[in-house]
C-alpha positions in Angstrom: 102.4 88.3 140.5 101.0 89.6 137.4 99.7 88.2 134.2 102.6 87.0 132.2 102.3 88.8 128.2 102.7 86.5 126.0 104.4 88.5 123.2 107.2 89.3 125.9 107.8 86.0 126.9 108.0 85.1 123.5 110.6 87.6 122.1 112.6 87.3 125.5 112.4 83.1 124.4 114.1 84.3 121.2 116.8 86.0 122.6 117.4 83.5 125.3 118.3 81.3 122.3 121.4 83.0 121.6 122.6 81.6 125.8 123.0 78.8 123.8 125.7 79.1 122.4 124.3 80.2 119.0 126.0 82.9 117.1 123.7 83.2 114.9 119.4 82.1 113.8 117.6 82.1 111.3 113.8 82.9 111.1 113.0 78.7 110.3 115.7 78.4 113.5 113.6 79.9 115.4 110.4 78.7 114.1 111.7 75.0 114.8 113.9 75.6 118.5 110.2 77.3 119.8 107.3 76.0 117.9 106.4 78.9 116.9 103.6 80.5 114.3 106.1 81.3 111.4 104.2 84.9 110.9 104.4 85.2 115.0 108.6 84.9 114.7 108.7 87.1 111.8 107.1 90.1 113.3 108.9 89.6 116.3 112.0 89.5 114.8 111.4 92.1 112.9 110.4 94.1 116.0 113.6 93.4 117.5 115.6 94.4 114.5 113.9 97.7 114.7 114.9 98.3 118.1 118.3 97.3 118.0 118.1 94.1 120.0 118.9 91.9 116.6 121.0 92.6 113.5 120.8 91.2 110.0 124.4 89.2 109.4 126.3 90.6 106.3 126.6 88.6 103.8 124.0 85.8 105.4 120.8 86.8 104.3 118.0 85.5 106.0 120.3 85.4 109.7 120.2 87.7 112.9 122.8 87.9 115.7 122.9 90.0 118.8 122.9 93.3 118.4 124.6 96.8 120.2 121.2 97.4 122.7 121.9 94.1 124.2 125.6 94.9 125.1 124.1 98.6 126.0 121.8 96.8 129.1 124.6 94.4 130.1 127.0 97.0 130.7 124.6 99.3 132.3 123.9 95.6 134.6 127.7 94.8 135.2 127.8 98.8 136.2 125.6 98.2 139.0 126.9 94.5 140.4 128.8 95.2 144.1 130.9 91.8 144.9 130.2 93.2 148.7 126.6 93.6 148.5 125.7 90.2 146.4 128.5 88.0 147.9 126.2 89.2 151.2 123.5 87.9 149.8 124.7 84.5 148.7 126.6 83.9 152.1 124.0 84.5 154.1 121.5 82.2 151.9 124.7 79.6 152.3 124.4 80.4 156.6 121.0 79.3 156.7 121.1 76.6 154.9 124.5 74.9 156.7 124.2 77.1 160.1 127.9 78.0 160.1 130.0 81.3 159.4 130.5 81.9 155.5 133.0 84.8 154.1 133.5 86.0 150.8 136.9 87.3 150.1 139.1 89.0 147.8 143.0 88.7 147.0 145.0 91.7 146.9 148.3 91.1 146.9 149.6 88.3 149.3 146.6 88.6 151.6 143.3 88.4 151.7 140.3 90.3 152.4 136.9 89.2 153.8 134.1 91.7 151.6 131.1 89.7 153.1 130.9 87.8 156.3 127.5 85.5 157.8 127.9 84.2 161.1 126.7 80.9 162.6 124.1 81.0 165.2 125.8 78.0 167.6 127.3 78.9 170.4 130.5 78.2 169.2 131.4 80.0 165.9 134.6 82.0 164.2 134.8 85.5 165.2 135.9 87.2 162.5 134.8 90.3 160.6 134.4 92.0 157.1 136.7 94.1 155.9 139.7 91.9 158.1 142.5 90.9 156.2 144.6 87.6 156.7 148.1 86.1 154.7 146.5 84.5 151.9 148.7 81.2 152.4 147.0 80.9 155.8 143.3 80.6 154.5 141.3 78.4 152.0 140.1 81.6 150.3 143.6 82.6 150.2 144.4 79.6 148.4 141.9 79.5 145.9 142.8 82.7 145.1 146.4 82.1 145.0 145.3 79.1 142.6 143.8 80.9 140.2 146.6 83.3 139.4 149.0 82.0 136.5 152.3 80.8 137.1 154.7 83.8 137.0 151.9 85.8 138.5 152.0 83.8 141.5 155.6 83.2 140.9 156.0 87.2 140.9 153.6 87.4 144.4 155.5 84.9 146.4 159.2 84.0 144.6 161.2 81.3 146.0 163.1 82.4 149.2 159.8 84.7 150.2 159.2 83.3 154.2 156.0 82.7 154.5 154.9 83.6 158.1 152.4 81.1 159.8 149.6 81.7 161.9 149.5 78.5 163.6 152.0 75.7 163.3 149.4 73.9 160.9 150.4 76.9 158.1 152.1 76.1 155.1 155.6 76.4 155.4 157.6 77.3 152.5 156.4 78.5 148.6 157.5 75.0 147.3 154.9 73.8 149.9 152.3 75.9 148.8 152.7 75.6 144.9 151.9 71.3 145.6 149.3 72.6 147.4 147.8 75.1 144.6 148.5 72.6 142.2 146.2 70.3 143.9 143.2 73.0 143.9 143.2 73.5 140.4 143.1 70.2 139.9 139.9 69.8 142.4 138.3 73.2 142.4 137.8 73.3 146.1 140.6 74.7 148.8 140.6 73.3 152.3 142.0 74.9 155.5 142.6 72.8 158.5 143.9 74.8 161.1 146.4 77.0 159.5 144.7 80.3 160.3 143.1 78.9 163.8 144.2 76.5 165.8 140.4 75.4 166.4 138.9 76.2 162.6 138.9 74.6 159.7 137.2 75.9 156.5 136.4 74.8 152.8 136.0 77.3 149.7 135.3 77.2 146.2 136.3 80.4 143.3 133.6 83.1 142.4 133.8 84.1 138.8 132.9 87.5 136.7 131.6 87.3 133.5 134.5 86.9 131.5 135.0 84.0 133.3 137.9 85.5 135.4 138.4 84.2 139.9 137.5 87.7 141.4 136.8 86.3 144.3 136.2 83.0 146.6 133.6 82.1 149.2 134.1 79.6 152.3 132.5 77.9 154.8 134.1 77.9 158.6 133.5 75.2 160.9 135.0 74.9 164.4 136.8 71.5 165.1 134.2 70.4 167.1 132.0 69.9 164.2 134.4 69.1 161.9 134.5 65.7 160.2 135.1 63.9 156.9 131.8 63.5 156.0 130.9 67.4 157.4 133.5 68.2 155.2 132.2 66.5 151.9 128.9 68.4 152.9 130.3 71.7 153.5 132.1 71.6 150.2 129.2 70.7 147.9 127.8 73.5 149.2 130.5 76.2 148.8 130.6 75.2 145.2 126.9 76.0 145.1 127.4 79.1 146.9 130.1 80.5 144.6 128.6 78.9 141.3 125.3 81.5 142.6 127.4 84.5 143.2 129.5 83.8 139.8 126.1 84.0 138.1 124.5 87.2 139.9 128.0 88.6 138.8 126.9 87.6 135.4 129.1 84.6 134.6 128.0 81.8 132.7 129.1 78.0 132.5 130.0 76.0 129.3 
C-alpha cells in the first residue's frame, strides 16, 4: 500500500462528516469535529466548493452542504452495483466462515428466486442452485421477503382464499397462517424455516437493503437436520444478519 496524502485524507474527513447525519457545517464546525488548522479547513473547503463537491447554503452565510458532484459519483456507483455479483461475494465470505450453504434471493411475485448460492463443503449439504425458484411461503427468504411488503401489497399477492401449496407437510398452510407468521418477522428481523421446503433442511435469513433503505432482497443460511440445533440456530442467525447488514451496505445502504 502506498503513502497515504494527507490533504486527501483530510478533505475526504470533511465530507465524511456529513455520514453523520449533518445537513449542514460550518468552517468553525469543521475546525472543532477534526482539530483542524483553521487556514487548512478554509482552503480545503474552498477547494471543494470550487469543484462542486460543497455548496454555500442560501441565506446561511458562513455554511456548506453537499453538493451536485457528490450525487453525480453515487449514481454513477449505484449504476454499477449487481445484487448477483455482490450478494456472491458476501455469501461466500458467510460459507467460510459457518461452513454451510448460503443463498441470496429475490421475491418476484409469490416465489422466490435464489441470485447467489455458496455451498457447504460437508458431505452432507442442500443441493440447490442459482437461478432456482421456490413458493415464497415455503422458504425463510421467501418469508422475509413476504414480510417486508406492506399490508395490501401482500394482501394483493396472496388474498384470503389463495391455497397455498406445500412442499413438505411442515409448510405453512393457509394465508391466515402465514400473515401470524410475517407478523412475527417484522417484529424479530430474522425468518426461520424448519422443514417446509425440505423434509431434511432447515434454514435462517435476515433482509438485504438498497440505499433508500428499501428489502430488495434476503440472504440465508441452510443447515441439514443433522446439524441443526437451538444453539446452531442462534449462531447461524447472528450471522445472517451480519451477512445481509454487509451486502445492504456494498448496495450502499446506511443504518440510523
Amino acid at each position: 500500500m502506498g503513502r497515504l496524502v494527507p490533504a486527501v485524507t483530510r478533505t475526504l474527513d470533511i465530507l465524511e462528516l456529513f455520514l453523520d447525519g449533518e445537513g449542514t457545517l460550518s468552517a468553525p464546525d469543521i475546525v472543532r469535529k477534526l482539530q483542524l488548522p483553521r487556514t487548512t479547513v478554509h482552503e480545503l473547503v474552498s477547494t471543494l466548493v470550487a469543484r462542486s463537491y460543497l455548496a454555500p447554503v442560501p441565506d446561511q452565510p458562513g455554511r456548506y452542504r453537499l453538493s451536485v458532484r457528490l450525487y453525480q459519483l453515487g449514481s454513477r456507483y449505484a449504476e454499477q452495483l449487481d445484487l448477483a455479483a455482490e450478494g456472491q461475494q458476501v455469501a461466500r465470505s458467510v460459507a467460510e466462515t459457518c461452513d454451510e450453504t448460503v443463498h441470496v434471493a429475490i421475491l418476484e411475485g409469490t416465489t422466490v428466486i435464489y441470485v447467489a448460492k455458496v455451498d457447504s463443503t460437508h458431505a452432507v449439504r442442500m443441493v440447490s442452485a442459482a437461478g432456482r425458484r421456490l413458493p415464497a411461503h415455503c422458504t425463510a427468504v421467501g418469508k422475509m421477503l413476504l414480510a417486508s411488503l406492506p399490508e395490501s401489497e401482500l394482501a394483493a399477492r396472496i388474498p384470503d382464499g389463495t391455497e397455498l401449496v406445500p412442499m413438505t407437510p411442515h409448510s405453512i398452510p393457509d394465508p391466515a397462517a402465514l400473515r401470524s407468521v410475517l407478523a412475527e418477522i417484522r417484529t424479530c428481523g430474522i425468518a426461520v424455516e424448519e422443514r417446509e421446503s425440505n423434509p431434511d433442511v432447515s434454514c435462517v435469513a435476515a433482509p438485504v437493503r438498497d440505499r433508500s433503505g428499501q428489502v430488495v432482497a434476503a440472504l440465508s443460511i441452510s443447515v441439514p437436520m443433522i446439524r441443526w440445533s437451538e444453539e446452531r440456530r442462534a449462531e447461524l442467525e447472528q450471522l445472517a444478519v451480519k451477512g445481509a447488514a454487509e451486502l445492504s451496505e456494498r448496495l450502499g445502504h446506511r443504518e440510523g
